[in-house]
N, C-alpha and C positions, 0 to 999 in steps of 0.2 A: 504494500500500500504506500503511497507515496508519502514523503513528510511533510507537515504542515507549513508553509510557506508565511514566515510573518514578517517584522520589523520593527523596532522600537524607534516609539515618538514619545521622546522624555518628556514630560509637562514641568514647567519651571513650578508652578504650586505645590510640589511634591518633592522638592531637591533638600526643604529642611530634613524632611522624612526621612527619607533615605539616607544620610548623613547619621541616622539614630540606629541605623540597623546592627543588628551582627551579623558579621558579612560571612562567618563560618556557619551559621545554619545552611547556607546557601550545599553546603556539600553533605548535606542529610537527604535522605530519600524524602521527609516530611519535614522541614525547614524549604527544602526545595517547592514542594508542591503548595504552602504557604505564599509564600514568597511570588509564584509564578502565579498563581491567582489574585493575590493582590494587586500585580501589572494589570493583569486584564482589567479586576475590577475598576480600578484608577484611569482607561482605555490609556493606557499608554503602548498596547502592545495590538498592533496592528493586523490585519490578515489581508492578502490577496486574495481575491477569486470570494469564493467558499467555504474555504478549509476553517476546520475548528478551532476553538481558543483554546482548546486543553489537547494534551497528549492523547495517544490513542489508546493508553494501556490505562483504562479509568480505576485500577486498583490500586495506581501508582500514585494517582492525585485524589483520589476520593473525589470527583466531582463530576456531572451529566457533562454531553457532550449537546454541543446547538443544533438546532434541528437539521437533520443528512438530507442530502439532495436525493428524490426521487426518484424511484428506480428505472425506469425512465433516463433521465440523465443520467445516470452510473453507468448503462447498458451503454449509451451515448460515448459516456467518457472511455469504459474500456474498451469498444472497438474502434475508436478514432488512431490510434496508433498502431495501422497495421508494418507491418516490418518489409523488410526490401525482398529479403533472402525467400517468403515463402510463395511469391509470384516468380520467382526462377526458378522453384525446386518443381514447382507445380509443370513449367514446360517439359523438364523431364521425364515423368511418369509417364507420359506417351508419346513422346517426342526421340527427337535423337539424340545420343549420351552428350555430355560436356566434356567440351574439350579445353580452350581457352578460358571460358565460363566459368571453370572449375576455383581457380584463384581469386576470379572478384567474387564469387560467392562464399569462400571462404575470411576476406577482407569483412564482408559485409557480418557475419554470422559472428566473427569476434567483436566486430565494432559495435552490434546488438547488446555481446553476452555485457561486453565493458559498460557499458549506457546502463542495462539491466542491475549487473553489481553494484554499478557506481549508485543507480536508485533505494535498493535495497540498503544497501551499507548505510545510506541517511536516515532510513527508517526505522532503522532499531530504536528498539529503547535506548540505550548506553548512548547512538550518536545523538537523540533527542532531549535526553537530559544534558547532554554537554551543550549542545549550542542554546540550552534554556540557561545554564547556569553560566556561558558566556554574555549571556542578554542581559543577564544579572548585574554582572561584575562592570557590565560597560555602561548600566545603570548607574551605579555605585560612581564610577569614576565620573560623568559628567556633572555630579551633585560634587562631587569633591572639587573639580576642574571650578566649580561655578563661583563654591563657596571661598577658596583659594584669591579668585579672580577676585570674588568681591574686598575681599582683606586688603590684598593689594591696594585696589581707590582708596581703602580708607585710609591705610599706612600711608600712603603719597599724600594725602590730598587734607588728611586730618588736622585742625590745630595742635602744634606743639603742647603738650599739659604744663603744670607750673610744675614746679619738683616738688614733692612732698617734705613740710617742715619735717625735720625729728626729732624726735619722741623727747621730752628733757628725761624719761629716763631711761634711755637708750646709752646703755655702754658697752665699753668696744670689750669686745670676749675675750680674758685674756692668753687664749692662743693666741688668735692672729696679733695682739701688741708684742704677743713675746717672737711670733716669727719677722715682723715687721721690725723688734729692736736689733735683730742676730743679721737681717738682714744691710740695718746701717749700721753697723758695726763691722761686717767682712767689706759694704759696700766701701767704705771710710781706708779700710786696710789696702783694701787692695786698689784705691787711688794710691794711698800715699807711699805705697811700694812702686806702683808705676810711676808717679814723678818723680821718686826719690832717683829711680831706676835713669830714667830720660835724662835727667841733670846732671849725673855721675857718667854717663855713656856719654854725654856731649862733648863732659871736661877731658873722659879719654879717646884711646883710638878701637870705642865700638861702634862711632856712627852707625854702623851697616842697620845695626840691631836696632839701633830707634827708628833709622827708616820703616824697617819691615815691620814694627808694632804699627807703626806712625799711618802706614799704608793700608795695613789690616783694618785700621780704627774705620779712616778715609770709605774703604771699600762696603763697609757696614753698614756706614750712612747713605753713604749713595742708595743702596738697595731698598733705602726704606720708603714712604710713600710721605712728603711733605706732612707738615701740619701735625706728626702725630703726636705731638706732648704740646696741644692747641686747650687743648679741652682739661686744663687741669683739674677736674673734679674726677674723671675715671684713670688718671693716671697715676702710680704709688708716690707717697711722698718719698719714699729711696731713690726713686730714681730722676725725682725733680730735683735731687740735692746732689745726686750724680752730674748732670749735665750742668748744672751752678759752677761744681767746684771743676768741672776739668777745661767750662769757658773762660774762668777766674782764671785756670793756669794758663791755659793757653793765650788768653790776652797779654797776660804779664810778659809771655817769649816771642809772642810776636812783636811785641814794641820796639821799634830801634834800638830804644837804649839798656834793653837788656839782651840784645841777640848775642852779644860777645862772641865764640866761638861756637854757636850754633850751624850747623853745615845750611850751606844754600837748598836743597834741596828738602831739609827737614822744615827749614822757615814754612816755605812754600805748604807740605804737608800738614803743618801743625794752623797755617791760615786758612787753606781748604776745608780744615775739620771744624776751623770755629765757624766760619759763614756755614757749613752744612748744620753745626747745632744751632744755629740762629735759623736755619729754615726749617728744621724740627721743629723748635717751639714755635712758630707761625705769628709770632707778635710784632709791636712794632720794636723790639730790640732788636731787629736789623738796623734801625738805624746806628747803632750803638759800631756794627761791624761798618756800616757804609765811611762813617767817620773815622773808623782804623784805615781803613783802604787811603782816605784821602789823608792821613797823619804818616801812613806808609811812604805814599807818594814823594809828598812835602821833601820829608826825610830823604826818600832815593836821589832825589833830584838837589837837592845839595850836596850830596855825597859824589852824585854825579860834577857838581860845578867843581870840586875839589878833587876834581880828576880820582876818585880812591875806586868807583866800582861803577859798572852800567848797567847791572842786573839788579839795583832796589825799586826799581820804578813797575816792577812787571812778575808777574807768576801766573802758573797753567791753570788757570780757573776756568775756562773754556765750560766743561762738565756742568759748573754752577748756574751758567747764564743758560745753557739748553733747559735746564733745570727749570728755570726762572720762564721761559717760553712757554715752557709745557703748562704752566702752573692758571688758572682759567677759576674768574669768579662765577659762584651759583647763579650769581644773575648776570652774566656775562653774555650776550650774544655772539655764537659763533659765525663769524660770514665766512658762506661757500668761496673756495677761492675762484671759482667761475667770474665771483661778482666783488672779487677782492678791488678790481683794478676802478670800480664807478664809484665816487665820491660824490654822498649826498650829503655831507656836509665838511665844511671847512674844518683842517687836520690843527688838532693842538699839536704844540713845539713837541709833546713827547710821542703821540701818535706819527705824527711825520717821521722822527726821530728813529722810531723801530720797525717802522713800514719798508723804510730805505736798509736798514742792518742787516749786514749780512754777514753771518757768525761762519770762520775758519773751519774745515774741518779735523783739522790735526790736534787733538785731545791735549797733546802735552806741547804744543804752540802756546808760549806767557805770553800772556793779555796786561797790560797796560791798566796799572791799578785804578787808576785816575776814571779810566772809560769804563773800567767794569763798574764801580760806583755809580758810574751816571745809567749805566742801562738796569742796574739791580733797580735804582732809583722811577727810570721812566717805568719799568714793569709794577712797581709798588703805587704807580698813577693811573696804569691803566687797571689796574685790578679795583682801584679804587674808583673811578669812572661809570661804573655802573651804580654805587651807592652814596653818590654823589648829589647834592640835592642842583635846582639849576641855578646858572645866573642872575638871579631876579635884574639886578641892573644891567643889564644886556642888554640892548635895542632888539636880539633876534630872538629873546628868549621868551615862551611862552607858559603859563599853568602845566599846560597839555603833556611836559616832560615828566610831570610828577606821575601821571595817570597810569595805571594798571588796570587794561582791558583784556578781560579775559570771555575767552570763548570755547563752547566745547557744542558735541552732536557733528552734522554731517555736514562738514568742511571742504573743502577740495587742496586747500592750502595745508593742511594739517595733515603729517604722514600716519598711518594707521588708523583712521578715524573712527574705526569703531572698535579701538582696543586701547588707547592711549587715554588720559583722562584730558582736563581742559589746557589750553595753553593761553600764553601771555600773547598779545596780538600789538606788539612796540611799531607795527607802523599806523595804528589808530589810534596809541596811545599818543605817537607823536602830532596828531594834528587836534588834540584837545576835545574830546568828546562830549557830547552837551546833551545828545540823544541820539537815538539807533533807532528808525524803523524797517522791519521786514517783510520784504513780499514773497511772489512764489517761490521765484528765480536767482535774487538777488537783493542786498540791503542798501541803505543809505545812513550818512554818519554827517549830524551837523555839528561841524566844529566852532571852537569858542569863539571865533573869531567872524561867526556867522556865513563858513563856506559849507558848500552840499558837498559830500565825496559820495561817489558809489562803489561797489565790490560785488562778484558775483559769487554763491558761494560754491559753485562746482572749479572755479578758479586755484591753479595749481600754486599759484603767486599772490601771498596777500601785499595789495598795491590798489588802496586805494585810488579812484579819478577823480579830480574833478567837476564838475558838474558845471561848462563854462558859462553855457548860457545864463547861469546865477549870481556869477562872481561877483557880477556888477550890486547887486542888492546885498542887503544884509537879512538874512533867515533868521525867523527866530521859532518856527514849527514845521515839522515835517509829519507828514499820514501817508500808511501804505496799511494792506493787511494779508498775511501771513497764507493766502491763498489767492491773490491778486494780483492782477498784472500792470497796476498803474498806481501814481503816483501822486503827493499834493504838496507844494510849500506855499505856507504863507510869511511874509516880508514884512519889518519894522513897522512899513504905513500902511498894512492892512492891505496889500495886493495878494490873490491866490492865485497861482502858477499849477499847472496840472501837466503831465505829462502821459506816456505810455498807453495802452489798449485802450481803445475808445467802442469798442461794441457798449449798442443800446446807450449811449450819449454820457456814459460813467463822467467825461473830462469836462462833462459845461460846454463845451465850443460843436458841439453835432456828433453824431455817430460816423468818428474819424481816429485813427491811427496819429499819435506824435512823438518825433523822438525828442524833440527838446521843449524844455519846460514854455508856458505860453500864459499870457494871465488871460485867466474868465474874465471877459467883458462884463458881463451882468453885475458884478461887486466895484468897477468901477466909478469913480466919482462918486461915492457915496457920501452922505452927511454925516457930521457927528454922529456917532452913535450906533450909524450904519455899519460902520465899515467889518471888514470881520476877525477875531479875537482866537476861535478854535476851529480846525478842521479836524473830517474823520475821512476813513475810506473804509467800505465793503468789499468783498469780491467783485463785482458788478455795479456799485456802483457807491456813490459819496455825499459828505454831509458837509454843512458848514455853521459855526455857531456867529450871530454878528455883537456888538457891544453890549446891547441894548435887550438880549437873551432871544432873537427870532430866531428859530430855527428854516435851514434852507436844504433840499435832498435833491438830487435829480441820479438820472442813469436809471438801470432796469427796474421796473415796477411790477415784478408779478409778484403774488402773494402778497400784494399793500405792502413791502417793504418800504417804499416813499413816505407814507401816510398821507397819502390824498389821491391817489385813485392807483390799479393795478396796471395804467400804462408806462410805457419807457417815456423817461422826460431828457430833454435834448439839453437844458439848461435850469441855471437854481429855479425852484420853484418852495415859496413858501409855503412849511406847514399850519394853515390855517388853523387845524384843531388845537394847537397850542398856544395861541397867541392871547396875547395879554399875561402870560409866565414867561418869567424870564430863564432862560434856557442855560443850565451851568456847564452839562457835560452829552456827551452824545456819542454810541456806540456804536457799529455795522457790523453783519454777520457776513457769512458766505453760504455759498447753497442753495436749499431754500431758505433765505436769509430771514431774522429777526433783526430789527432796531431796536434799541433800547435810549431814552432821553433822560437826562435829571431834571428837576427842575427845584427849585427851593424845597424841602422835608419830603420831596415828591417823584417817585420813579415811574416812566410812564414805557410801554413797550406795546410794538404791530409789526404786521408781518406773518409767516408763518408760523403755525404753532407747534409742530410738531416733537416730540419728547417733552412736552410742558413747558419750552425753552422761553414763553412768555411772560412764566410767570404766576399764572392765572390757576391752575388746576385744568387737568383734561390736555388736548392739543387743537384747539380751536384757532383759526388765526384770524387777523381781523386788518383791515384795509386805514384804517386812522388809533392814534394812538389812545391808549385805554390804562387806567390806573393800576400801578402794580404792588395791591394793597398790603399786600403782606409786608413788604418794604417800608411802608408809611413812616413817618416821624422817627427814621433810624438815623435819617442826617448822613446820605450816601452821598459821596463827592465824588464818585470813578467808578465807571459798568465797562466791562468791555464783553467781546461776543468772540469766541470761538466758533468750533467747526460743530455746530448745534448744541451748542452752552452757552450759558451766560455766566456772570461774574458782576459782583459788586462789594466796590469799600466804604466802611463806613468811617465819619468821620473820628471815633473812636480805637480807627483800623481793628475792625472786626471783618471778615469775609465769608460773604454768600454766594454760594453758586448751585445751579439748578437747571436741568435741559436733559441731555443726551449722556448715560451715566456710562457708556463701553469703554475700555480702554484706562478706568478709575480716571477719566478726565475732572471729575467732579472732585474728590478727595473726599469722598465719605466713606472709602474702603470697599466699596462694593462696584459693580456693574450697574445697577438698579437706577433708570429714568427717576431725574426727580420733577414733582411738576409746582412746586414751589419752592422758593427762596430759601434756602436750609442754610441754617449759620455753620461754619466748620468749623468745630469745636477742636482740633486737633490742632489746627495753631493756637497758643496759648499769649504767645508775645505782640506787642502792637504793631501792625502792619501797616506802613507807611507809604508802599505803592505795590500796584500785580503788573503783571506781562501775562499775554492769552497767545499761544500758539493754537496751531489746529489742534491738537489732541494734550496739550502738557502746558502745563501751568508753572509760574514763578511767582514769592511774593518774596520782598524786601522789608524786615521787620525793623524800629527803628533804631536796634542796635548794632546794625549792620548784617545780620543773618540774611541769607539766600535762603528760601525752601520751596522746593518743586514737589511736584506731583501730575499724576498722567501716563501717557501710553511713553516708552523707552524704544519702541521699535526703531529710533535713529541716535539710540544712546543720550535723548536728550536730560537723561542723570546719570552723572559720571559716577558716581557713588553704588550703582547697582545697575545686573545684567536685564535686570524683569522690569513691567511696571509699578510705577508707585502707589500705592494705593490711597494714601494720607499725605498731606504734609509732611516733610522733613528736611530739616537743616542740612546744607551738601559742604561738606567739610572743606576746610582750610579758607572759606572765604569771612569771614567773620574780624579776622584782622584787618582785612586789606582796605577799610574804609569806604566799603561800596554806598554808592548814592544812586546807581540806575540800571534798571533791570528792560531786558527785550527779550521777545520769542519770535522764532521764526518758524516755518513746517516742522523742521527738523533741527532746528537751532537755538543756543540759549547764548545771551552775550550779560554782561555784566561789569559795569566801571568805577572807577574808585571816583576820589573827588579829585579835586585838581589842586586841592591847596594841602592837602595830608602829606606831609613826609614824615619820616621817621627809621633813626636805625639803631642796632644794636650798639651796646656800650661795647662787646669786644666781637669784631668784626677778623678772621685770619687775615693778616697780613697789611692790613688798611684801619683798625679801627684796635687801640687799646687804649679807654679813658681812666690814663693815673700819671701823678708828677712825672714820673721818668721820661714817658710821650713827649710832656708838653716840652721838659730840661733839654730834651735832644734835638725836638724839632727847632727850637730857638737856638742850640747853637748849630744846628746843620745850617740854618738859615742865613745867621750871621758872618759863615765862613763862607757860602756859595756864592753870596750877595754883593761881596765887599767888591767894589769899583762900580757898581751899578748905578750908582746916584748921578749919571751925567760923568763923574772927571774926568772916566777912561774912553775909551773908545764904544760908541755906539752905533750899530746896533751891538747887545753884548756879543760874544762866543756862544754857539747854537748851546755846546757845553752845560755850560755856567746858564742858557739861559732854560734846558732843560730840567737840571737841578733847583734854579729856584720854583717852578713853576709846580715840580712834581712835590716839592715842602712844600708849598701854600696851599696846594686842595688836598694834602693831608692835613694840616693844621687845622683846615678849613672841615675837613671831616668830621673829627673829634668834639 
């Protein structure tokens, strides 16, 4: 009999589950047959054709079989695979022998038996329960794979916690104090036996031997991985006190004036080990070394004027500066070297400085103490450069540098997009973002300075355009929606600009196509009062609010989406039913669209009614607007409409949403149509603004929290593989000072403010606030500076002009 032909369709609903099992019942005759009816019953386990959900040996699972096909069809099924071999044996029986014939009948008659075993061998029990209890196990793994995956976002993406105070009666065990004393005690010994060792070998003739210790130490550190005695809270204090006392010595013998008979080649060794311990500890006591390097210098270079030696000015450091290359901040952008050679903006003295460098390849080639100083120094500028705050006194400087726009969902600029979480988007951040609307295809971004950018987002390249036809004006609103193919701005003096698909008269100017933005005639020359203050846009079509609260809609009218009759309107047409209320806010749908309007304690909505998305109870839809009482005297300032939902905030940011519940668009945890205004009691905090995509939802609570909810199918929550069912907070954004939220089909965007900056008190490499910082960078200052005032020659030495610049935006840092 044949085997049953199935397939597993894992259901994400079911991955906690599974995850709780014992995965060794799986290899029991009755863990097994549990186990394998549970799938079915959960239908996660699929069948082709006919064939039944249970094994064919019903003693083995204890369970009926689904009802067998007709005998009839069996008779059907067994004679439909008649064989090759038995219409050529049949010519025989009366015919003349085989001759030739003989061989492909025997081809055919094994290639039967082989089809025939191969059927059989799948049928048994034995191979039946293995490929049940592989179904099993690839079960089990995709719940692991899932839940795995999910850890990861939250590990990435999570806020840092504060560290846990401890305990006042928290004492240290005394093992670990008594291994922790033995160990600075040997660590102590066996310093002071190595420099006793070093100092005694220098006075005689065993150079050799301090080399090879000298070079061992060298090759140790090189191996290690920068930064790693950065973090002194996980590191022993033995071995803080080690790398203290061996920079202590080594300072002391690298100094000029105690080199005495220290061999040339051990200097060099024992100054390579102390910069590699200065980039161990990752602080700013490099600068402690950069000022040995120039004291080194000084020194060689006299010794040179006194004709005595030409080798103090120079050692093989080479190793250190590659070192120094490699070395890349967390928030450092790396540019493709494709697009190394386009400069988008004007190079500081130190970026110029390392753009042109080009480091020797010959390892043990001496570098020029003087130059390594200036390039440790321009490296310690650019690592600093990305956590840098801007120029405020700049003429070219804008807010927009401070900003952190992040985006995640389905990107075309973003590599992996459906396995990555959100990323930082620094070319939207650099033109200052004020707001983000999203259409079908593509978004728009109005920056601070009142320009339009657009971007597409199946675009491999985030690069912002221009928007030229605009430039001329100043923007101060934008309307698109999230299943639409057209566009709206409105300018400083109350002009509306309409752009993109013009089916059934969406743009105000006629049932026409534009590519560049155009102002609707009808709002021109308007009176005081007139002019107009907010636009919306539909799928199909658009709204406009004017000073004075009239509302105006034109574009497609069926289902009374207009609110004055169900035909297409070519240009604004006032909504009558509303007048004499003053009109605050105004929402469009898509589809069969619903409108929703505010008006003073008052939410009015028309249009389709379907999933109760009116409001009302039932799904009745209505041609002019109608009270949407449930709402009453909640003091709602913002509705917006989805892909058949609604959304509304209250001025207490409280939010209600109610319509079309598939996909938990709603956030009441369920699938379930709601057909009136349901508060979602699961945000608890106060919500200060939403974002409606087609299917997934964002609010901004006003402590700076994100929290989504909705369909995932475009990853639009980075935090999770499934949909949301509720509200919930999407980790790591809570810091980052967000003040504005977007949704697109399949996109979520989100920006900081423009005036937040703020960085850590110890930054690796760029940021340590305590006296020693500030003593060094003032006298680094003071020594790189001197002739700058005008006496000498200006402009100064690229040099000297590199040096002071990379000390003042560290000073500037701190």
């Amino acid at each position: 009999m044949p085997s049953p032909s199935f397939f597993l369709d894992a259901q994400l609903r079911f991955h906690d589950k599974w995850l709780k099992i014992d995965l060794q019942r799986a290899f029991s005759p009755e863990g097994l047959s549990e186990m394998w009816n549970e799938m079915v019953k959960d239908e996660e386990i699929s069948f082709s054709g006919e064939e039944s959900a249970h094994p064919d040996c019903t003693d083995c699972f204890g369970t009926q079989k689904k009802d067998e096909p007709n005998d009839k069809e069996k008779k059907e099924e067994e004679d439909s695979p008649t064989s090759v071999h038995h219409s050529i044996i049949e010519t025989w029986d009366w015919g003349r022998q085989p001759e030739t014939e003989l061989k492909d009948c025997l081809m055919v008659l094994v290639d039967d038996q082989q089809k025939l075993s191969a059927q059989m061998a799948k049928s048994t029990l034995s191979a039946q329960r293995l490929r049940q209890r592989l179904v099993i196990l690839e079960r089990y793994l995709i719940s692991l794979s899932h839940s795995m995956m999910e850890e990861k976002y939250k590990v990435r993406w999570k806020t840092p916690p504060n560290p846990p105070l401890p305990a006042a009666d928290n004492k240290p065990r005394p093992a670990s104090k008594g291994v922790d004393g033995l160990a600075r005690v040997g660590s102590r010994a066996a310093l002071s036996f190595a420099f006793a060792f070093l100092r005694r070998a220098w006075r005689s003739d065993d150079a050799d031997l301090c080399s090879e210790l000298l070079q061992e130490s060298l090759d140790a550190l090189r191996a290690l991985p920068e930064a790693t005695l950065f973090d002194e809270g996980t590191v022993s204090a033995v071995w803080l006190e080690v790398v203290e006392r061996a920079t202590k010595f080594l300072d002391v013998h690298s100094n000029a004036s105690t080199k005495g008979n220290i061999p040339l080649q051990d200097q060099h060794l024992a100054l390579a080990i102390l910069l590699e311990l200065a980039v161990q500890r990752g602080t700013l006591q490099l600068l402690s070394a950069v000022l040995l390097l120039l004291r080194l210098w000084d020194s060689g270079t006299r010794e040179m004027d006194n004709e005595r030696s030409t080798q103090g000015t120079s050692a093989p450091l080479l190793p250190l500066l590659q070192r120094f290359h490699n070395i890349h901040s967390s928030k450092e952008e790396v540019i493709p070297e494709e697009e190394a050679e386009i400069l988008t903006a004007p190079l500081s003295p130190n970026e110029s400085f390392l753009r042109y460098l080009t480091l020797p390849q010959d390892n043990d080639l001496a570098i020029d103490l003087r130059q390594t100083a200036v390039v440790i120094m321009a490296h310690l500028d650019r690592l600093a450069a990305p956590c840098s705050p801007p120029h405020c006194n700049s003429p070219t400087s804008h807010k927009g540098t401070l900003q952190e726009v992040i985006a995640w969902g389905l990107l075309g600029w973003k590599l992996y997009a459906n396995v990555s979480g959100p990323i930082q988007c620094k070319a939207l951040s650099n033109v200052g973002v004020v707001q983000i609307v999203c259409s079908e295809k593509c978004f728009l971004i109005l920056s601070s300075t009142g320009a339009v950018y657009s971007q597409n987002y199946k675009s491999t390249t985030l690069a912002p355009m221009l928007v030229h036809a605009l430039s001329s004006r100043k923007i101060t609103k934008l309307a698109a929606h999230p299943d639409g193919q057209h566009f709206m701005a409105l300018s400083s003096n109350g002009e509306v600009f309409s752009w993109g698909c013009g089916d059934g008269g969406r743009l105000g100017h006629g049932d026409t196509y534009l590519e560049e933005p155009t102002v609707i005639a009808a709002f021109n020359g308007k009176q005081v009062g007139k002019h107009v203050v907010h636009v919306a846009c539909g799928s199909t079509y658009s709204a406009a609010v004017t000073a004075d609260g009239e509302l105006y809609t034109w574009g497609r009218g069926n289902y009374g989406r207009l609110g004055h009759s169900s035909e297409d309107q070519t240009t604004p047409l006032l909504v009558t039913a509303l007048k004499g209320l003053k009109v605050v806010d105004v929402a469009c749908g898509s589809g069969d669209a619903q409108t929703l309007a505010v008006t003073e304690n008052q939410v009015w909505s028309w249009g389709d009614g379907d999933y109760g998305k009116l409001g009302r109870g039932g799904s009745d839809g209505c041609k002019t607007p109608k009270l949407v009482e449930k709402l009453q005297d909640l003091d709602i300032v913002k509705v917006c409409c989805g892909s058949q939902f609604s959304v509304a905030l209250t001025k207490d940011g409280q939010v209600y949403t109610w319509g079309k519940g598939d996909n938990q668009r709603l956030g009441h945890g369920t699938d379930e149509h709601v057909r009136y205004p349901k508060f979602l009691d699961s945000l608890q905090k106060k919500v200060v603004d939403i974002a409606v995509g087609s299917t997934h939802c964002l609010a901004l609570t006003e402590d700076g929290d994100v929290h989504s909810w909705g369909s995932n199918d475009k990853l639009q929550h980075f935090d999770t593989l499934s949909n949301k069912k509720q509200p919930k907070a999407l980790p790591g954004l809570n810091s980052k000072h967000i003040v504005g939220i977007s949704c697109g089909p399949g996109q979520s965007f989100a920006w900081s403010s423009c005036s937040e900056w703020s960085v850590g008190l110890r930054v690796p490499f760029v940021v340590d606030v305590c006296p020693v910082t500030f003593e060094q960078l003032d006298l680094l200052l003071r020594q790189v500076s001197e002739g700058m005032d005008g006496s000498s020659d200006w402009p100064p030495p690229q040099e000297k002009e590199c040096m002071v610049v990379a000390t003042l935006n560290l000073l500037r840092l701190q």
